[in-house]
C-alpha positions as CSV (number, residue, x, y, z in Angstrom):
1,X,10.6,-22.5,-5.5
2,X,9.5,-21.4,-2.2
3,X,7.2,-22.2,0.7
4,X,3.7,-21.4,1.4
5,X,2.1,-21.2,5.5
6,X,-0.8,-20.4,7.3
7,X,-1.0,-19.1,10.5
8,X,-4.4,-20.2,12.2
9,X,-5.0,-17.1,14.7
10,X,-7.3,-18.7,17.4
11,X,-9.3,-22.2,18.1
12,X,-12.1,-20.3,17.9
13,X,-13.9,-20.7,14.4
14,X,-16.0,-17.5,14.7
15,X,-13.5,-14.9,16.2
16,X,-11.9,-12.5,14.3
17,X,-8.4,-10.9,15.4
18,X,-9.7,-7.9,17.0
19,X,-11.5,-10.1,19.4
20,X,-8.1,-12.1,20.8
21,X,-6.6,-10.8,23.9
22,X,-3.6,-8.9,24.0
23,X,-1.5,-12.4,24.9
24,X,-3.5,-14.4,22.0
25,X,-2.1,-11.3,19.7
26,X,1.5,-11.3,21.0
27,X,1.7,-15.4,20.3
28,X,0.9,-14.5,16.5
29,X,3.5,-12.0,16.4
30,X,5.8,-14.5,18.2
31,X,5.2,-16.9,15.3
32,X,5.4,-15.0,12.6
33,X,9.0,-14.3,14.3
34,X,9.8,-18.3,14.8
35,X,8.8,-19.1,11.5
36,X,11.2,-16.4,9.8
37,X,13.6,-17.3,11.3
38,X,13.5,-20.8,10.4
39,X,13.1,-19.5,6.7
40,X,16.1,-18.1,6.5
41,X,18.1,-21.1,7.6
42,X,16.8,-22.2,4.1
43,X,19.9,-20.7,1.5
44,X,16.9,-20.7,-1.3
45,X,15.4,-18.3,0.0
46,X,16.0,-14.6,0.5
47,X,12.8,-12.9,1.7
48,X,9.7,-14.0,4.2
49,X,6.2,-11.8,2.9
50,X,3.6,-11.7,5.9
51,X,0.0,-10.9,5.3
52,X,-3.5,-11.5,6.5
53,X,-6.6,-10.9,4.0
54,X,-9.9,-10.2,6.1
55,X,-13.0,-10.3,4.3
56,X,-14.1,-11.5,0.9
57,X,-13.1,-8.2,-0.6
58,X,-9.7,-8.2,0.8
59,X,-9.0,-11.6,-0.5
60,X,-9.8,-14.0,2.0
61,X,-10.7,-17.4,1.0
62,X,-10.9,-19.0,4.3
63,X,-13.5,-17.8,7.1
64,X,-11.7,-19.2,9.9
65,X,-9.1,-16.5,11.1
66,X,-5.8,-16.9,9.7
67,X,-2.5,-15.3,8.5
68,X,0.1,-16.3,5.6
69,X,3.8,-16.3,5.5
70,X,5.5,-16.8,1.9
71,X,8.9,-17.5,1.8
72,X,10.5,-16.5,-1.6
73,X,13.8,-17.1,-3.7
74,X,13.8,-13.3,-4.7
75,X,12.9,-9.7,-3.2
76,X,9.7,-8.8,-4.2
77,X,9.7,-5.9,-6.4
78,X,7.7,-3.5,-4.2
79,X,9.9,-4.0,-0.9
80,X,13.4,-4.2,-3.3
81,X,12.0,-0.2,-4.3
82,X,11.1,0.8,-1.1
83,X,14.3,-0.3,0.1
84,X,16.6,0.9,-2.4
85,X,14.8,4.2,-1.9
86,X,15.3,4.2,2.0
87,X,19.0,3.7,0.8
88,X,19.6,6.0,-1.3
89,X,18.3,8.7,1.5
90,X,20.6,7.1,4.2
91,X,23.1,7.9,1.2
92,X,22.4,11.3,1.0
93,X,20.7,12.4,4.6
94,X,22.9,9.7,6.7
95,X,19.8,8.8,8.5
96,X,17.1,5.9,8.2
97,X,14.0,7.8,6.5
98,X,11.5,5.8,8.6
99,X,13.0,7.4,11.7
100,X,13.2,10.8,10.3
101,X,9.6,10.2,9.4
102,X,9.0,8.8,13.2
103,X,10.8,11.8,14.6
104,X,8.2,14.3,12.3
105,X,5.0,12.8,13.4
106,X,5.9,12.8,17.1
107,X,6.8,16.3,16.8
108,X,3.3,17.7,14.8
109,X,1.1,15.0,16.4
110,X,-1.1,15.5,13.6
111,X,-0.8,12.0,12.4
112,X,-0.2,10.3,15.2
113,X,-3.0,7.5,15.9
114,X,-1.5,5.7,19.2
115,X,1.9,5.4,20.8
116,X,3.5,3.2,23.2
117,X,6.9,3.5,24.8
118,X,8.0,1.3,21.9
119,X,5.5,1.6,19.2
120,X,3.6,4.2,17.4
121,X,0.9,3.8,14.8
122,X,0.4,6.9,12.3
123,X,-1.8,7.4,9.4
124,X,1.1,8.2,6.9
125,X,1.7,11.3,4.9
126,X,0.2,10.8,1.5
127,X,-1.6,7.4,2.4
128,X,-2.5,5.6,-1.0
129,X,-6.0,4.3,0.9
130,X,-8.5,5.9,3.4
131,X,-7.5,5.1,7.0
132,X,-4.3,3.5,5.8
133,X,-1.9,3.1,9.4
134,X,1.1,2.3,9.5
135,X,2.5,0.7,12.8
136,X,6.5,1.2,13.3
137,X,9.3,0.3,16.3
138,X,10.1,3.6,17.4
139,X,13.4,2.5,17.9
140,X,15.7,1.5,14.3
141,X,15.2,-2.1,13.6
142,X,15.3,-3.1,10.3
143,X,13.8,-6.5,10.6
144,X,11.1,-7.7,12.6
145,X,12.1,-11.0,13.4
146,X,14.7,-9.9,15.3
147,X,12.8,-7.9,17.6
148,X,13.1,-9.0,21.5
149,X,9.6,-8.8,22.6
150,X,6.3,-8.3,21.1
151,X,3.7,-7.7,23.8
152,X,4.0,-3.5,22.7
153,X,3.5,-4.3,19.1
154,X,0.5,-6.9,20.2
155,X,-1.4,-3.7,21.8
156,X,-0.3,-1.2,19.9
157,X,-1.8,-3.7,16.7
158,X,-4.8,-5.0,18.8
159,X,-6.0,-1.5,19.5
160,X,-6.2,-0.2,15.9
161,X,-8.0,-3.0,15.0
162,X,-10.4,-2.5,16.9
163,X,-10.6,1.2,16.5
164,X,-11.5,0.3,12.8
165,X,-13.7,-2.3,13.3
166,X,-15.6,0.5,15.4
167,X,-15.3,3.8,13.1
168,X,-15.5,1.5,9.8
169,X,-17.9,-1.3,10.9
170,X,-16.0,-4.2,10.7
171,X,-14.3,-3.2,7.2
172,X,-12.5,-5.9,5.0
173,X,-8.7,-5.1,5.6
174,X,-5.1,-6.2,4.3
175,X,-2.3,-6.1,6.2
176,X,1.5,-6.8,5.4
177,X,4.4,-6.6,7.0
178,X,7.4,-5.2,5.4
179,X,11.2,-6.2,6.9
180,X,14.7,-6.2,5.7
181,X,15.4,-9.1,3.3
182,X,17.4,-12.1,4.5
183,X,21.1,-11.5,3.2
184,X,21.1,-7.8,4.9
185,X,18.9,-8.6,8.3
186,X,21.0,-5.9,10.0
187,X,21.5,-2.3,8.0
188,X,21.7,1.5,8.9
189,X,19.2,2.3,6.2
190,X,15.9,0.4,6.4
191,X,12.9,0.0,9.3
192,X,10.3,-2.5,9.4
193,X,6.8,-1.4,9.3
194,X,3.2,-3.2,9.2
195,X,0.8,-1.6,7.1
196,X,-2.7,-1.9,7.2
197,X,-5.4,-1.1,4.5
198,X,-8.8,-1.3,5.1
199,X,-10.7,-2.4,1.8
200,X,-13.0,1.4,1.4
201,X,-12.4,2.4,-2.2
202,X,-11.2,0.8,-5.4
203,X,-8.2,0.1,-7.5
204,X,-9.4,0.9,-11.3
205,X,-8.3,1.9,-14.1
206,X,-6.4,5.1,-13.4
207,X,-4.7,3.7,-10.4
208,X,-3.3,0.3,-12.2
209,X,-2.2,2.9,-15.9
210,X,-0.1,5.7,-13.5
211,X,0.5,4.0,-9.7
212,X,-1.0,7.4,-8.4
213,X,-3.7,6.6,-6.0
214,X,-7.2,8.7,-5.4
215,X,-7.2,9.0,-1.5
216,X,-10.4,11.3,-0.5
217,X,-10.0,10.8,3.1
218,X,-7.0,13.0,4.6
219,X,-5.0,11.1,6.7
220,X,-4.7,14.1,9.5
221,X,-8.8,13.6,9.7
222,X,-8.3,9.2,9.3
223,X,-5.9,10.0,12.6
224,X,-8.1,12.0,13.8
225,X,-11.4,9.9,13.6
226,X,-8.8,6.8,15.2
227,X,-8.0,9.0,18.0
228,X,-11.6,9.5,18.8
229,X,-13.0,6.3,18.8
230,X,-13.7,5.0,22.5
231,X,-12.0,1.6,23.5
């Protein structure tokens, strides 16, 4: 049992989400946000997956721009491991590893794509997929919908977007957001985190038999190549 919407992004049949404005972004983000937090009023349910499939060969099915929200009676296995892991080093370290890992990138700059007051976007240590970016609060908040204000993450979001619509022509892309599951909104350990995966290589064989992924792009040159594109 659980519940299935879909987010229509803009009137416009023909625009894609790195065409909105920054105020047509932030109303997105605001109802992801609204519609969570009506979710978890719902005592079935324990966890609210975000995501957006652009192009055929990330998924989509639909060519008007859109978004999903999936509201689930259990943690999905992926977030439930990345969670207890994030745990188990606030366990150890006393400290949320997302804002260690904030804290590292700001000070080598390597990886750093963009940054805001509030938000940063990074191309992660070990990315699993050419150009993969994360986007993070700088600040610990474990869940997203109980962030105050958007209009940061809206830019921040907006901007990469269009940065790899420009250095990867328009690439088919995923992206998901990951947050705190309902029954522990608030915790010392965990940070929400959008990540986005343009569609560039494939998942075969080797990839599906070990879960280690074949990246050849390093993600200090994908920052790199972010940082240089024009807007």
């Amino acid at each position: 049992m659980g519940d299935h919407e879909v987010v229509i992004e803009t009137p416009r049949h023909n625009a894609k989400l790195s065409d909105l404005q920054v105020e047509e972004m932030e109303n997105i983000l605001w109802a992801y946000r609204e519609r969570i937090r009506d979710m978890k009023t719902d005592s079935r349910f324990r966890y609210a997956m975000v995501f957006k499939n652009y192009g055929t060969a990330a998924g989509a099915s639909l060519e008007h721009s859109h978004s999903q929200l999936i509201a689930l009676p259990i943690v999905p296995k992926r977030v439930f491991e990345e969670m207890e892991g994030a745990r188990n080093y606030y366990n150890y370290r006393d400290r949320c590893i997302f804002c260690d890992i904030i804290r590292q990138e700001i000070r080598e700059e390597i990886r750093i794509i963009e940054e805001n007051g509030e938000i940063i976007a990074l191309a992660p240590f070990a990315s699993r997929f050419p150009f993969e970016t994360w986007i993070l609060p700088k600040d610990h908040r474990p869940s997203f919908e109980e962030m105050g204000d958007y209009k940061a993450l809206a830019q921040i979001l907006l901007s990469i977007l269009n940065r790899m619509d420009r250095i990867l022509d328009n690439p088919p892309y995923n992206f998901v957001i990951h947050t705190s599951h309902f029954r522990e909104s608030y915790n010392e350990y965990y940070h929400w985190h959008l990540e986005i995966m343009p569609k560039l290589t494939k998942v075969a064989g080797f990839e599906w038999g070990t879960g280690f992924y074949i990246n050849p792009t390093l993600p200090e040159d994908a920052a790199k190549s972010f940082r240089e594109v024009p807007l």
